[in-house]
Phi, psi and omega in degrees: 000130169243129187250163152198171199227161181265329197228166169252167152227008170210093191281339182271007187252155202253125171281165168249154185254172193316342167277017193253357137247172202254179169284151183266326162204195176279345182179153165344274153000289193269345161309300201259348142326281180288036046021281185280347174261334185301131189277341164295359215221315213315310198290343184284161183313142162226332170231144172233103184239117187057234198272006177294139141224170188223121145312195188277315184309335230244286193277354174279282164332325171286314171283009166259000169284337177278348176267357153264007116345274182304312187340284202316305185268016171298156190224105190317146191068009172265149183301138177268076187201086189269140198241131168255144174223094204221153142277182198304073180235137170326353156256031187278319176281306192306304167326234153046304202244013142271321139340301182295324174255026142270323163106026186268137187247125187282127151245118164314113147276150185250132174288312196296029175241125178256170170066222224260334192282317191292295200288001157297297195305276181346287231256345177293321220264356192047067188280169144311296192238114175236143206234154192198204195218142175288028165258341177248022188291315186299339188279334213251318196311304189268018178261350211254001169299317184260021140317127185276050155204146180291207188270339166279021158244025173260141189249090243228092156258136175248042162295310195253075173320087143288160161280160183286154170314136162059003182104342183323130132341122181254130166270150189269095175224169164087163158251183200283119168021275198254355165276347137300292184303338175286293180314305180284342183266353173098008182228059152344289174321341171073068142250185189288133187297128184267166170273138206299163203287175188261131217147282204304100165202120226280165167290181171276333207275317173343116192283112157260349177194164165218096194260123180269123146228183185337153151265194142281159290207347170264301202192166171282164178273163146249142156263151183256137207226098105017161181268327187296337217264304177250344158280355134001268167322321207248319172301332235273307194306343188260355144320304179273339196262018216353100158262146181227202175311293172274024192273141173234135182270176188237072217252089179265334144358255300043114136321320183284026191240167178284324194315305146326291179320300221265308231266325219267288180287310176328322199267355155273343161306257351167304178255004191072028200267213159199177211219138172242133196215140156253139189341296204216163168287091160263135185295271194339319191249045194276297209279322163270359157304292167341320199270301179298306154350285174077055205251139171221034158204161183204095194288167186210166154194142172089219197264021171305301205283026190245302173305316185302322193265015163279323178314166169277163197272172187193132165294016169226040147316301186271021160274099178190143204269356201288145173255313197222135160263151190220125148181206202206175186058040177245137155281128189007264239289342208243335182296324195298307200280337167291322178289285179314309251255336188227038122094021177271137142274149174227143197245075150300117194225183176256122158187191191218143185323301202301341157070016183261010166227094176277146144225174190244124197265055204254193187312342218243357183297165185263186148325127196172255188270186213232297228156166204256109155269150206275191197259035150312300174334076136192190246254136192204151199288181187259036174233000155105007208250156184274172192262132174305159166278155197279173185208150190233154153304174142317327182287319179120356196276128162296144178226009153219059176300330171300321158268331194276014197249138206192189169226134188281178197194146159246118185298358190246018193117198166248000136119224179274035183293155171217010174085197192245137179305156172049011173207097179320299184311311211262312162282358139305274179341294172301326169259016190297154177073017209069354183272131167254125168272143183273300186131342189249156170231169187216194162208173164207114193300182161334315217250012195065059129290136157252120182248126171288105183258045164111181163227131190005125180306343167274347192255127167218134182248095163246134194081024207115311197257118198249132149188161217296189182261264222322318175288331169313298173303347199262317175297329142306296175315339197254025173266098187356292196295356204252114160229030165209132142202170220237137162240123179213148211245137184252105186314136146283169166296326179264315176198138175084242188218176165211164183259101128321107176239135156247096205256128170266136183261175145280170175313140167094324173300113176263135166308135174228089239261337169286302170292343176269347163283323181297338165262338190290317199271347169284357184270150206270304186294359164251114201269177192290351156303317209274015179288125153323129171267334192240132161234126167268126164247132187205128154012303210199156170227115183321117216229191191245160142323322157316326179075014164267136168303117198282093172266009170281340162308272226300296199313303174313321194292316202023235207254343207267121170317305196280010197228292191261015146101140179318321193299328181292104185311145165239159160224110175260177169217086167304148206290339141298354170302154172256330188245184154255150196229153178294127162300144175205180176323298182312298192336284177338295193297257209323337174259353197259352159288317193273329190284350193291323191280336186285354199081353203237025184277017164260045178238318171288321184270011171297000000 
């Protein structure tokens, strides 16, 4: 997953760079060793779910039954690589921190990726093992025949037991848990689990997780993240957020997102503090978590601080134990009314799983900008050449967006990037020239602000959540009337994207806007992030010589009437439409008003 962000809302805090915190120990391993023998740290909290709570002590034991877990099922000469597919429940962590001692690498799996993508994921990253919950077995059931392992390597917990969605059937597959974790430490009999034999002590160099971000238009990545890499990170972050011991996080997050990870969990690992976690993010129930809890940091990425500040308001809003928020997307107007309103700070910041692009977010960025970049830092054509600095009216409105907007690059490399699993080609790509291409594009005024305008056209984000255009298209395409189409995320108003198709019919062919819903909801391998929110039918789509399609022409184009020309249809579908409905004038006027009331109407003139 790669987040970024649009804004600062605390232009005096710094991120430190990576040489500016030390490793907190020699490796994972000795992180969580010492959690459990320091007598400050062992009896304190470290994770907490509902009315659960597990010390340091507690939870360092538990993971070491899950890392004689992996042992036992581990295979020689095979990749050491176990896959979850859980929401945010202790047992995401103990895995994670069995992982950490054992020298076993965690793959995130995402439920929203369903079908044929879900069983790609598994098997490009080559897990072994996959462990999972009776809410997601209907996702694992019609996949798990191409899995390259059988069912005794699905692994089924009911500790923290939900109902399945709607009332669903759970199907009876895989074995059970705790009758594993008993088998492999040897204590059937139900004694105390021993600490793993003494040896085992993975390098710092080791791949502890492979977190999937955004593809290209074939498939999404995994990145490879080191133990040196996220205890890195859980310093830098508990650095910035100044954590201490007693400090407890709020992790609502997706654990399978880095955001979680790097931002949510690490930094409790790293001062010894504790993390409180909900299944999934609900806005209504962010504030008595929070309370309950006794959370006073939180992470986010996308459209958390939007929803929140959607609840109805109560005057004992800023009762509340939270001090600091760390995420991304959130917009000027919705960062401002979330700070006041429940009493945060909040650090809207810019970065990526992949970690290759920094800039520095101090007093002098402008509204905005993401951060003052240095001059490693810029913005370049898809010929590698840089891009004029941008220029504004009177008003403040870009007024060359067609040339100055690019992807952004860092000229000094890849930082703390460590490439992508299983795929050279993709990691080449990415460091060509000596360069880390980021994948995001931008501009930069005069003074080096760097402003964020969106991602690689091929890349999308809504709620949070990234994933390419290509499978969208190739699912599209295969609708009789369609015969070229084109997929691209269009800024929302608040954070992140909305999904755009640009569809060529055949001769003769009318949008028939009741029947095209009716199939679009029926494809079995697109779940309802990846349903086009916008649809344009049009004659022709702006191509190369080459006959590729220009979707940075599309992306410019959005919705605006005065850009792609009368002939062309729109269509929207909102998320309560049951149909698609004509896009029109009043429509127009109405996004280009909310983006103006959101702060973000330099979103509209991209």
């Amino acid at each position: 997953m790669s987040y970024t962000a649009r804004a600062v809302s605390s232009p005096s805090t710094s991120v430190p760079a990576p040489g500016q915190a030390p490793l907190p120990a020699p490796n994972a391993a000795a992180l969580l060793r010492r959690n459990a023998a320091d007598p400050a740290i062992a009896g304190r909290p470290a994770v907490k779910f509902g009315a659960e709570v597990w010390t340091h002590g507690e939870y360092v034991a538990e993971c070491h039954r899950w890392g004689r877990l992996f042992l036992a099922h581990h295979r020689d000469g095979q990749p050491f690589h176990v896959g979850l597919l859980l929401d945010n429940t202790p047992d995401y962590l103990f895995a994670l921190g069995g992982a950490g001692l054992v020298g076993a690498t965690i793959v995130g799996v995402n439920h929203t990726r369903v079908g044929e993508a879900m069983r790609r994921d598994i098997a490009h990253t080559d897990v072994e093992l996959l462990v999972t919950e009776p809410r997601h077995l209907a996702e694992v059931q019609p996949v798990a025949g191409g899995l390259p392992f059988g069912e005794e390597r699905i692994v089924v917990s009911h500790r923290f037991d939900d109902p399945a969605p709607d009332g669903q059937p759970v199907p009876s597959i895989g074995v059970d848990l705790d009758a594993a974790l008993a088998a492999a430490s040897g204590t059937a009999s139900g004694a105390a689990s021993p600490d793993l034999d003494a040896g085992i002590e993975p390098d710092v160099s080791t791949t502890w997780a492979l977190i999937f971000t955004s593809g290209t238009s074939a498939a999404p990545k995994a990145v490879i993240c080191s133990q040196r890499r996220l205890l890195q990170t859980g310093a830098r972050m508990a650095m910035l957020l100044g954590l201490g011991p007693d400090d407890t996080g709020y992790v609502c997050m997706p654990l399978f997102h880095s955001n979680a990870v790097m931002v949510g969990w690490m930094p409790s690992l790293v001062t010894g503090c504790a993390v409180g976690l909900a299944r999934r993010f609900s806005a209504s129930g962010w504030l008595p978590d929070v309370r309950r809890y006794g959370a006073t940091y939180f992470n986010y990425t996308g459209k958390p601080l939007s929803y929140i500040v959607a609840t109805p308001e109560r005057a004992d809003d800023a009762d509340n134990p939270v001090r600091v928020a760390f995420g991304n997307e959130g917009s000027p107007d919705v960062l401002e009314r979330f700070s006041t309103r429940f009493g945060v700070q909040v650090i809207d910041a810019f970065g990526a799983t992949e970690g290759g692009i920094a800039v520095n977010r101090d007093a002098s960025a402008k509204p905005g900008a993401m951060g003052i970049a240095g001059d490693n830092i810029i913005v370049v054509d898809e010929d590698g050449e840089p891009c004029p600095v941008a220029e504004f009216d009177l008003d403040g409105r870009l007024t060359n967006a067609d040339r100055c907007v690019g992807e952004i690059v860092n000229t000094a490399g890849a930082g703390p990037f460590e490439g992508y699993y299983n795929n050279p080609e993709a990691t080449a790509k990415t460091l060509r020239n000596g360069w880390y291409w980021s994948g995001d594009l931008g501009y930069l005024d005069a003074e080096r602000n760097l402003f964020f305008a969106g991602r690689n056209a091929d890349w999308i984000r809504v709620d949070g959540e990234n994933f390419p255009a290509g499978p969208i298209e190739a699912a599209l395409a295969t609708h009789p009337d369609v015969v070229i189409a084109a997929v691209y995320g269009v800024p929302d108003v608040n954070a992140g994207d909305q999904v755009m198709a640009a569809l060529v019919l055949r001769g003769g062919a009318t949008f028939d806007p009741e029947r095209f819903t009716a199939w679009v909801d029926g494809l079995a391998d697109i779940g309802a992030k990846w349903r086009p929110r916008f649809v344009r039918v049009t004659a022709e789509l702006p191509s190369t010589g080459t006959n590729k399609v220009v979707k940075r022409t599309l992306v410019h184009q959005q919705v605006r009437r005065d850009r792609i020309g009368a002939d062309d249809g729109l269509w929207v579908r909102e998320r309560d439409d049951p149909v698609y409905r004509p896009f029109g004038p009043a429509d127009e006027e109405a996004r280009r008003a909310a983006f103006v009331a959101a702060g973000r109407d330099r979103f509209w003139d991209l």
